[in-house]
VMD Tcl script that draws the C-alpha trace (Angstrom):
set ca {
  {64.79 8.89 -23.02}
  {63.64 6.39 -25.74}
  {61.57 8.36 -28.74}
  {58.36 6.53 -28.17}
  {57.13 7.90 -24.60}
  {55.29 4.95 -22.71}
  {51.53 6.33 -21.73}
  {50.93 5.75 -17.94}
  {47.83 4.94 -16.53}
  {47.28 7.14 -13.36}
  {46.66 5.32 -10.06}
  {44.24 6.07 -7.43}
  {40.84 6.23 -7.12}
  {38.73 7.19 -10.82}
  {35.09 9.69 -10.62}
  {32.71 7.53 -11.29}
  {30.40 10.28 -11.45}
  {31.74 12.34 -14.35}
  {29.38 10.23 -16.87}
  {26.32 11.61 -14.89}
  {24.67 15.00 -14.95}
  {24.87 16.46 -11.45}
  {21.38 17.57 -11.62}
  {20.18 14.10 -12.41}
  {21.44 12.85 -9.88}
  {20.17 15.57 -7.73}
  {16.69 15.31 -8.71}
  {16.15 11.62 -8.28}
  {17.98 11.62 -4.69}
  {15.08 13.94 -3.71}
  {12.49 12.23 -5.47}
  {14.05 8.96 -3.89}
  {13.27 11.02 -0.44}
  {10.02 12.02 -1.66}
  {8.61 8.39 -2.34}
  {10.17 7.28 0.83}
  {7.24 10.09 2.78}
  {4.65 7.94 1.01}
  {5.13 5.18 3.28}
  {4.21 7.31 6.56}
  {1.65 8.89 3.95}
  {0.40 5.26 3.81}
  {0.07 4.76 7.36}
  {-1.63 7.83 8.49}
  {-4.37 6.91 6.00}
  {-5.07 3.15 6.74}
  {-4.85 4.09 10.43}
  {-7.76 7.03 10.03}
  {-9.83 4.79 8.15}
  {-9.67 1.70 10.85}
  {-11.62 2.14 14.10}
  {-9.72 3.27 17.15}
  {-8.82 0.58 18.24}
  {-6.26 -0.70 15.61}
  {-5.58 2.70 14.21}
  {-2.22 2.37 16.17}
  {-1.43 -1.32 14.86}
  {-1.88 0.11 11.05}
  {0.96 2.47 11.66}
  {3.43 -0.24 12.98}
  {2.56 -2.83 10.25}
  {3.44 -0.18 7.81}
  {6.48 1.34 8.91}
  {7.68 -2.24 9.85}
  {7.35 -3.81 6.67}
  {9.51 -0.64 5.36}
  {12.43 -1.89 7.62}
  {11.99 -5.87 6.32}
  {12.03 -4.08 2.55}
  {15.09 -2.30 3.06}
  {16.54 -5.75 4.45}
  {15.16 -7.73 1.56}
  {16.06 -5.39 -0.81}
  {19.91 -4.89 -0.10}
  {19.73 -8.86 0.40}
  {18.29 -10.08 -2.68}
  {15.32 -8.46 -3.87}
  {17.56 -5.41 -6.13}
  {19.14 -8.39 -7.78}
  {15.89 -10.63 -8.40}
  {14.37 -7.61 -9.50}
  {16.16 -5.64 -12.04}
  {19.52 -7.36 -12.27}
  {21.21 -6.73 -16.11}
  {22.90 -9.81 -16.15}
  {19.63 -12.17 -16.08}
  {18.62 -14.14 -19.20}
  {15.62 -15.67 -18.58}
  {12.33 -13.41 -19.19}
  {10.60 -14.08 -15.51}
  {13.30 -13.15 -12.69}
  {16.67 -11.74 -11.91}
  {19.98 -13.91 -10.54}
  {21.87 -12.99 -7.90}
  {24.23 -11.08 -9.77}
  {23.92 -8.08 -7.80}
  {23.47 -9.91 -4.54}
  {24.01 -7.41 -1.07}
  {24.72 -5.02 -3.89}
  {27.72 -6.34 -5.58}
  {28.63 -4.83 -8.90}
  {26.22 -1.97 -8.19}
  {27.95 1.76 -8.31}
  {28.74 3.98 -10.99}
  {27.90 1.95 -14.33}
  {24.55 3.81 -16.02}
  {21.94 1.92 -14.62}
  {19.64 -0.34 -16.57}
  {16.69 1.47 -16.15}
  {18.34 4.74 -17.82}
  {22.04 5.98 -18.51}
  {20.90 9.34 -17.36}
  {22.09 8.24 -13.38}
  {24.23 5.64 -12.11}
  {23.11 2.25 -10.90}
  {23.82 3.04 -7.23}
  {20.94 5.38 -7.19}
  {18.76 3.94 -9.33}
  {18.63 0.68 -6.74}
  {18.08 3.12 -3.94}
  {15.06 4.87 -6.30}
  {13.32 1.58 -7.02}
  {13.59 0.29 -3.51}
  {11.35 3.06 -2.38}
  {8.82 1.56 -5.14}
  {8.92 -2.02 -3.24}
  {8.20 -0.32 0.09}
  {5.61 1.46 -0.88}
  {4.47 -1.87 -2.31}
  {4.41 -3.78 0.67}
  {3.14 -0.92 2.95}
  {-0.32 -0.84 0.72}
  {-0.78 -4.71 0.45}
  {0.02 -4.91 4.24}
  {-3.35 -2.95 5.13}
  {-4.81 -6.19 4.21}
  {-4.35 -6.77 7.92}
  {-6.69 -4.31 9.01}
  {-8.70 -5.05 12.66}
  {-7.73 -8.71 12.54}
  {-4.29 -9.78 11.41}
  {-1.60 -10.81 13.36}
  {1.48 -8.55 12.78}
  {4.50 -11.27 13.31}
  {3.45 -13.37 10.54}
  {2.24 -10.25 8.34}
  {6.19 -9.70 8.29}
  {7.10 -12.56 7.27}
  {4.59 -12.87 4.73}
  {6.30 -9.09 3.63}
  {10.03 -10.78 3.18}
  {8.47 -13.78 0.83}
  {6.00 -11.81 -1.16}
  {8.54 -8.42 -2.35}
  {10.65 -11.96 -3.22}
  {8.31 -14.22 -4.55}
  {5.63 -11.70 -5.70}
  {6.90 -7.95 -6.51}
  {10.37 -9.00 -7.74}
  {9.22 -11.09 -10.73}
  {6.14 -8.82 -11.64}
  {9.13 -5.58 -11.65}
  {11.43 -7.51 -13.54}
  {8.34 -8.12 -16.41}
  {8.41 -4.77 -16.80}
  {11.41 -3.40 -16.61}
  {14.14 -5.65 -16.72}
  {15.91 -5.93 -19.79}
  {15.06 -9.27 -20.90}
  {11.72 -9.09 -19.00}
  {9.04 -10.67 -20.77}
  {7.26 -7.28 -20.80}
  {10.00 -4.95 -21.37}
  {10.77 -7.07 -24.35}
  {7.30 -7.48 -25.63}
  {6.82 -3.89 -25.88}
  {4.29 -3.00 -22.51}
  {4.11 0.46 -21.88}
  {4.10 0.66 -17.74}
  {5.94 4.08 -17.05}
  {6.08 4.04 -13.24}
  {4.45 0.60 -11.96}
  {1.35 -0.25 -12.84}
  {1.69 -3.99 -12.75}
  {4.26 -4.38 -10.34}
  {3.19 -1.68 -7.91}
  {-0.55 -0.86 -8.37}
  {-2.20 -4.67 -9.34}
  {0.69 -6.09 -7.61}
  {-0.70 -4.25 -4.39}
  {-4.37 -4.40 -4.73}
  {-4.31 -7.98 -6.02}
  {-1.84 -9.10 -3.09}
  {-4.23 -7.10 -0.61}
  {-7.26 -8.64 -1.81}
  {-5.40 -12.34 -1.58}
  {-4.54 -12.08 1.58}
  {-8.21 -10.71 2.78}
  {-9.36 -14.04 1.48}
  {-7.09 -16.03 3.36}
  {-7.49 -13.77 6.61}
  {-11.53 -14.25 6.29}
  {-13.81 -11.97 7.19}
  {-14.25 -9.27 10.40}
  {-16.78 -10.04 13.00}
  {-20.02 -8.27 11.34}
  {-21.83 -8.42 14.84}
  {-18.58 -6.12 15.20}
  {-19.05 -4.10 12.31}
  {-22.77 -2.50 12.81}
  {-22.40 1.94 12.15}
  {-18.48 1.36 11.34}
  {-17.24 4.42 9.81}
  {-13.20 5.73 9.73}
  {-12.10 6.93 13.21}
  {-10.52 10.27 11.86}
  {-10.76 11.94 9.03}
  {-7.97 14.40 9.55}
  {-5.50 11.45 9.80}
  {-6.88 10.23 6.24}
  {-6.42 13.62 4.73}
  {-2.87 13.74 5.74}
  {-2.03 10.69 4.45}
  {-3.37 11.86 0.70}
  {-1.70 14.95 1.15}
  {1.78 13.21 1.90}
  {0.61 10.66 -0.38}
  {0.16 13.56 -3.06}
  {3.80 14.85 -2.75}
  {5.30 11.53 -2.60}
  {3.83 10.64 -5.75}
  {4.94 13.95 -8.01}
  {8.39 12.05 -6.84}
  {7.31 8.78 -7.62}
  {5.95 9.91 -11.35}
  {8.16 12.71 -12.06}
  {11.30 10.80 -10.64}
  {10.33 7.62 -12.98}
  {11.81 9.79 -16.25}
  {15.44 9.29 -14.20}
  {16.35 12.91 -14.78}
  {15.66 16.53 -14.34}
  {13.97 16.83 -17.90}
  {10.67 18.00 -19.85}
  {9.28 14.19 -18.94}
  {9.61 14.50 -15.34}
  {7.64 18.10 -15.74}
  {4.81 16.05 -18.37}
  {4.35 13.16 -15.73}
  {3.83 15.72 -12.99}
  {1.42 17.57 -14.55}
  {-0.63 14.61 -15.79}
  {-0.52 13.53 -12.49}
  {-2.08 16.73 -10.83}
  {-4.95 16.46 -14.08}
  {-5.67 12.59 -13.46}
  {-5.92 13.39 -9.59}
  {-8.17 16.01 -9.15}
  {-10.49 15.19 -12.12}
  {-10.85 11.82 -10.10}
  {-11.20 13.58 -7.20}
  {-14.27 15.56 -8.48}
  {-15.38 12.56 -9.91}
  {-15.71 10.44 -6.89}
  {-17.61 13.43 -4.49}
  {-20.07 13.79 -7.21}
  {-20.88 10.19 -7.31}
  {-20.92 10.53 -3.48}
  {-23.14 13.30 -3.42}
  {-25.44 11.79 -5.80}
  {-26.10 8.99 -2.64}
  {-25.68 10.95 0.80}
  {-26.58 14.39 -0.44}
  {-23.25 15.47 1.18}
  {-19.88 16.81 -0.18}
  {-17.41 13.86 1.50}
  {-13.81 14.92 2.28}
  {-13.51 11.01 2.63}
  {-14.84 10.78 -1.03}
  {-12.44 13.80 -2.58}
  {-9.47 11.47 -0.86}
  {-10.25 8.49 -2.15}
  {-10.64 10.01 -5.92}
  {-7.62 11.58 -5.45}
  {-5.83 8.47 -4.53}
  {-7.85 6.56 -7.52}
  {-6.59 9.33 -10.16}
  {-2.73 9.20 -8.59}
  {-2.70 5.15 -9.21}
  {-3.89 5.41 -12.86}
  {-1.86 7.93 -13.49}
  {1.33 6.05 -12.31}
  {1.41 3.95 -15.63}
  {0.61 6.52 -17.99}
  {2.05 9.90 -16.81}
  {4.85 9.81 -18.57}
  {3.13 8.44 -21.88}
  {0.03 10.09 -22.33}
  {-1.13 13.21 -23.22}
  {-2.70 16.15 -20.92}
  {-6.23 16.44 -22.73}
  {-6.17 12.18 -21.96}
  {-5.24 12.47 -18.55}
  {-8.29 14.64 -17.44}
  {-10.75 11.54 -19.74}
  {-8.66 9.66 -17.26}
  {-9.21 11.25 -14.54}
  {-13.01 10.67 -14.93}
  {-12.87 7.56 -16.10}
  {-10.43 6.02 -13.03}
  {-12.78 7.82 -10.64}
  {-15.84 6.01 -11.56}
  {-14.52 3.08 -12.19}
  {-12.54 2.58 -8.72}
  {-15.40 4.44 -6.80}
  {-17.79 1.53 -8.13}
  {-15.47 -1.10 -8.15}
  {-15.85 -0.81 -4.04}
  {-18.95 -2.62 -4.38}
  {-17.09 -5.74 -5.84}
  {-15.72 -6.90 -2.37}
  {-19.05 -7.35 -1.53}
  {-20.02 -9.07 -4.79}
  {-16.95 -11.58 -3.38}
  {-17.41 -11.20 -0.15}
  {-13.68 -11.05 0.84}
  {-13.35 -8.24 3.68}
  {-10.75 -5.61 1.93}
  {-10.99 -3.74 4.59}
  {-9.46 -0.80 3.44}
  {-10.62 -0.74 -0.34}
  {-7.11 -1.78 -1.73}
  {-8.18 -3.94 -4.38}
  {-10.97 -1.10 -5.45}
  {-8.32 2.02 -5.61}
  {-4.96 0.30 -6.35}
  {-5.75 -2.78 -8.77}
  {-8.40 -1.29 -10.60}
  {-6.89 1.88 -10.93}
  {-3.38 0.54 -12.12}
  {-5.25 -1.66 -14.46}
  {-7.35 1.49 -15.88}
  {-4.51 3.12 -16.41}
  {-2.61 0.88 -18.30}
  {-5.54 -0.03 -20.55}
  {-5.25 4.16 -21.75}
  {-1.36 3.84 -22.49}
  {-2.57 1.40 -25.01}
  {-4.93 3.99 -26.47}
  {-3.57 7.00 -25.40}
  {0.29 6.66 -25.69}
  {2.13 8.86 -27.60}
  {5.63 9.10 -28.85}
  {6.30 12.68 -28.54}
  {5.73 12.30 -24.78}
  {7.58 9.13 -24.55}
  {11.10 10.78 -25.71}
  {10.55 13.88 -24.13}
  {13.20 12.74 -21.60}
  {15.58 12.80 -24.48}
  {16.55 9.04 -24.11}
  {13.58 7.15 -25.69}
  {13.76 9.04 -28.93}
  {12.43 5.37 -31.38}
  {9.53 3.94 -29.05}
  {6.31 3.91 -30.37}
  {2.87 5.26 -28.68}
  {-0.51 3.82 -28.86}
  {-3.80 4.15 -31.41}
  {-2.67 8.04 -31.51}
  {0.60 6.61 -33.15}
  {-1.64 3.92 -35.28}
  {0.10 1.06 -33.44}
  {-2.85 -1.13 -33.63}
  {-1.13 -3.83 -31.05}
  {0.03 -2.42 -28.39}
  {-3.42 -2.64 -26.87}
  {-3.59 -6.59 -26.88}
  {-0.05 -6.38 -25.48}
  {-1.28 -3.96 -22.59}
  {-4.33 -6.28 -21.93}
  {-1.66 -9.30 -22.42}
  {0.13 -8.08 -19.39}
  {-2.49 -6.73 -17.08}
  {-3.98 -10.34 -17.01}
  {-0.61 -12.22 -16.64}
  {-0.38 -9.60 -13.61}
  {-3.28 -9.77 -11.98}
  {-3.31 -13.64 -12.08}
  {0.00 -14.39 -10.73}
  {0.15 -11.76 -8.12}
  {-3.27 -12.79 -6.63}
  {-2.36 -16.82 -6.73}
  {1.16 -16.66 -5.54}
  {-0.06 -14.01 -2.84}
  {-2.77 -16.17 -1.60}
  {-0.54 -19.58 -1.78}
  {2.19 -17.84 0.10}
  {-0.40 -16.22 2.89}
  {-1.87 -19.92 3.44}
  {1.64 -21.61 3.70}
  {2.61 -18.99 6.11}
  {-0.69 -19.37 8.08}
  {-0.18 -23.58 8.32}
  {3.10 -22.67 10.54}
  {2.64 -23.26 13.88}
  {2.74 -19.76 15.74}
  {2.28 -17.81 12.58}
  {-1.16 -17.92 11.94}
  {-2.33 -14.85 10.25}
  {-5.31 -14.34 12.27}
  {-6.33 -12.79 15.98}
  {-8.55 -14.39 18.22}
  {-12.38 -13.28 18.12}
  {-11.51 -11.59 21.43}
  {-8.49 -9.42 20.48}
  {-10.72 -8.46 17.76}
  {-12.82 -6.95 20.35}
  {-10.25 -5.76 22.23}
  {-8.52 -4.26 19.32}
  {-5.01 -5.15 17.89}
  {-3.64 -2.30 19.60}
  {-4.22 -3.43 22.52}
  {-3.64 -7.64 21.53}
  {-0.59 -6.71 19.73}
  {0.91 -3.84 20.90}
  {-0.28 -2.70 24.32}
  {0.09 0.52 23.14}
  {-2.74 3.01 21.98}
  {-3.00 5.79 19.50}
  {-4.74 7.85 21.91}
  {-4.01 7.76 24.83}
  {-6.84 9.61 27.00}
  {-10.37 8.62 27.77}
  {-12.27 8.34 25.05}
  {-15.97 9.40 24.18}
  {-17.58 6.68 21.79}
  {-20.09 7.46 19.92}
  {-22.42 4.53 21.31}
  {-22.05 5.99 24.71}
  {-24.51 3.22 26.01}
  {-22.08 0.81 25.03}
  {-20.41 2.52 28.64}
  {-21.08 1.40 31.58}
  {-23.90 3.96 33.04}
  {-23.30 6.47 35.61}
  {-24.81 5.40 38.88}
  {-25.90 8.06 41.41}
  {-24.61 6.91 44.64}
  {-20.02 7.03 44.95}
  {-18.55 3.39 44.98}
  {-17.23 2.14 48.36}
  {-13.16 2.30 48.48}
  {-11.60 -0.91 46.92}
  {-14.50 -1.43 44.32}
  {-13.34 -1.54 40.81}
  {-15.89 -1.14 38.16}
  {-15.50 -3.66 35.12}
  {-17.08 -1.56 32.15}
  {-19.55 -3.40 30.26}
  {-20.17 -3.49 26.30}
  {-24.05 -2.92 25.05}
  {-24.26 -5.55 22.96}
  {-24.57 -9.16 24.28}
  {-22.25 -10.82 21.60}
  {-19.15 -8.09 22.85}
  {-19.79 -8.85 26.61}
  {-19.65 -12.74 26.60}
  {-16.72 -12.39 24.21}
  {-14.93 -9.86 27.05}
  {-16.57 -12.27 30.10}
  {-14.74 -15.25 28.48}
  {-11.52 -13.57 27.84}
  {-11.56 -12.20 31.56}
  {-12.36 -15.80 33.12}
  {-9.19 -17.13 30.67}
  {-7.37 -14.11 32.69}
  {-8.63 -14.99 35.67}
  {-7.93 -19.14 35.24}
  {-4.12 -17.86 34.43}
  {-4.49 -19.47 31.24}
  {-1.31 -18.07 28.68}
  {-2.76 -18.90 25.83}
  {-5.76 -16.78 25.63}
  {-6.07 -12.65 24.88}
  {-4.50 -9.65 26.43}
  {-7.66 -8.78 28.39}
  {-6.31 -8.38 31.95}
  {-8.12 -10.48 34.40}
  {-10.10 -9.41 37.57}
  {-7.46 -7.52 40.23}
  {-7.49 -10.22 42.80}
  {-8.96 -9.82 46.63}
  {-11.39 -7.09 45.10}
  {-14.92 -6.67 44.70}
  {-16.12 -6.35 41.63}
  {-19.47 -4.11 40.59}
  {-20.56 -3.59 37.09}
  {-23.59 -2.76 35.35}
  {-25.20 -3.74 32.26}
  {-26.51 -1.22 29.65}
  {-30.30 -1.12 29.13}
  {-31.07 -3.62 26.63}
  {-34.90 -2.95 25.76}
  {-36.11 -3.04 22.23}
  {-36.07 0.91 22.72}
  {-33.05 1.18 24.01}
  {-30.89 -1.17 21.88}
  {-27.68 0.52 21.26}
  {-26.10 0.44 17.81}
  {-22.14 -0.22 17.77}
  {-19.67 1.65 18.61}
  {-17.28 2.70 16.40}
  {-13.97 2.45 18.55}
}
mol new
graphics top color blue
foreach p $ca { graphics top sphere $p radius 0.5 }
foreach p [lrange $ca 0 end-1] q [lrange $ca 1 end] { graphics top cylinder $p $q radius 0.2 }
display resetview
């Protein structure tokens, strides 16, 4: 044996996860699962604030744009969004393309877990993306090309805006932005998107919209509870380990949340005189979104101011829709953009640098005023406008190019808006019983004398508008014609008996909420 041993290099597979703190890992696999229950969250609560009659269709565009995510993601949209690799300051390459090159290096959002799981994490954010801005469909929108206009916009829209923030040669990253858990990317990114593609879908029938109120408010308070859970993941999970960040972004959460919730029934109550479970949702939901950018930045004492503060400025900012009279149906603009932009306007007040390295990896970053950095508020304003101008314009120019293609236009006939998409889209129903409207004289009335056998009684709406829409789409039915709506035609070789509902000045029903 020669006196200088040679070293080998053992063969065989090496543990790539000895870098990585077990519970790391751990925690951000469950918070991964956690954000992933905000996407049903998402769905329950746009489907019990639509009328019965799309509260179905709001489920499926939801969870369906959650399967075209995970798709885009794997494909492309990881890479575009956060690839390391990428030198210019707007969007990733294709370095990490179907996930090449992604496993157990220390992931470029923090070397406390590996990039494997830290692709996984942020995917969840980009769902939970495109299930909010795809409520924009609500009661009118075609669901075929609302998931194709998912695939472009997570690339064209949510990729660039996530790479601004957090990529490492992101414009924003580099600039200095404070946005701890997505308030450009996910919360104006969302409510801008939504409110673009409102404007391009146009308006609801109003004859259509006379006493509309949500359908079921149990539905909507089960969303905000799963919602509420998903989002202590979301928050708490954005520190990347188990560590006194995750616990500071949690908390501020909970503070931001139900201060806006209070907040938002007292400026209810101040109206209607009643104590809205409706109203303590939607502050909840308000102080959640502003606290997704600051959380993990700000202090406790500043997250109840912004609790307040984010619930009266998204509970007025519902008015604005009006102001611009683009139909955001489901007030996504109003609780998600104006929230996320709240928010991020405090970090530049309200940021502090004890909080920031409390996750014992950002030990040199600088807060806010509280920290005398006298910039970082034009560089938070810098950002939120850059934001909300690019995601609404490249929304809206993506929703028109997609609507110019034949058999992708965006929007339902004015007769499966009647009918309701459920039954235009999906011939399924949410409920699936006999219903009792509230307008029962939008029924046809109970006669006295039985019907002879073999008559089948054609129910009739209470408002002239609804029945000539439902006589012409039964005469397309009964013409055969293919291109008309899913209202089934007259059964043929049978009588047909139907009767109208009173329609005196008295007796003038009001619309039903269906």
């Amino acid at each position: 044996m020669s006196d200088t041993e040679s070293t080998e290099v053992p063969e065989g597979p090496v543990n790539l996860n000895l870098p990585f703190n077990a519970g790391d890992q751990a925690y951000i696999i469950v918070s991964s699962a956690m954000v992933l229950l905000m996407i049903p969250g998402i769905a329950f609560l746009y489907s019990g604030l639509a009328r019965r009659k799309s509260a179905l269709s709001l489920i499926w565009v939801v969870m369906m744009s959650f399967s075209v995510i995970v798709f885009q993601w794997y494909f492309w949209g990881y890479s575009l969004a956060l690839s390391s690799t990428a030198t210019n300051g707007f969007i990733g390459n294709l370095d990490k393309f179907g996930l090449r090159n992604t496993l157990g290096d220390a992931s470029p959002g923090s070397p406390l877990i590996p990039e494997l799981l830290y692709s996984f994490y942020q995917m969840q954010f980009c769902a939970v993306t495109a299930a909010l801005v795809i409520g924009a469909t609500a009661e009118r929108g075609r669901v075929v090309p609302a998931m194709v206009f998912t695939f472009f916009w997570a690339t064209l829209v949510y990729c660039p805006v996530a790479y601004w923030a957090w990529g490492l040669n992101g414009w924003g990253f580099k600039y200095g932005v404070l946005d701890y858990a997505g308030g450009g990317p996910v919360e104006i990114g969302s409510g801008m998107s939504a409110l673009a593609y409102s404007w391009v879908l146009g308006r609801r029938n109003e004859k259509m919209m006379l006493n509309f109120r949500p359908h079921n408010i149990s539905l909507i308070t089960l969303g905000t509870i799963l919602l509420w859970f998903g989002w202590l993941g979301f928050n708490g999970g954005s520190s990347f380990g188990a560590n006194l960040r995750a616990t500071m972004a949690c908390w501020n959460s909970c503070l931001t949340a139900m201060f806006a919730a209070m907040t938002w029934c007292l400026l209810d109550y101040r109206l209607a005189k009643k104590w809205s479970l409706v109203g303590w949702c939607s502050g909840t939901i308000s102080g959640l979104v502003a606290a997704t950018p600051a959380s993990g930045v700000i202090t406790p004492w500043a997250s109840i101011v912004l609790g307040v503060v984010s619930g009266i400025a998204c509970n007025f900012g519902t008015k604005i829709k009006f102001m611009i009279r683009i139909d955001d149906a489901l007030d996504v603009f109003a609780e998600h953009a104006i929230g996320g932009i709240v928010g991020l306007i405090f970090n530049g007040f309200f940021a502090a640098d004890y909080i920031i390295s409390l996750d014992g990896v950002n030990m040199t970053m600088t807060g806010g005023f509280l920290n005398q950095n006298w910039r970082q508020l034009y560089v938070q304003i810098a950002y939120i406008v850059a934001s909300c101008a690019y995601t609404f314009v490249m929304s809206a120019v993506i929703a028109k190019l997609i609507d110019l293609v034949p058999g992708l236009h965006l929007r339902a006939s004015s007769e499966a808006e009647l009918l309701g998409m459920d039954d235009d889209q999906h011939g399924e129903f949410a409920y699936d019983y006999v219903e009792v409207r509230r307008d029962y004289l939008a029924w046809t009335p109970a006669e006295k004398d039985p019907r002879e056998d073999g008559v089948v009684v054609i129910p009739q709406h209470g408002i002239d508008g609804h029945q000539e829409l439902a006589d012409s789409a039964m005469l397309r039915g009964q013409q055969g014609s293919k291109a008309g709506s899913s209202a089934p035609g007259t059964p043929p070789n049978e009588k047909v008996s139907s009767s109208k509902a009173p329609q005196s000045a008295n007796e003038m029903p009001t619309e039903a909420t269906q």
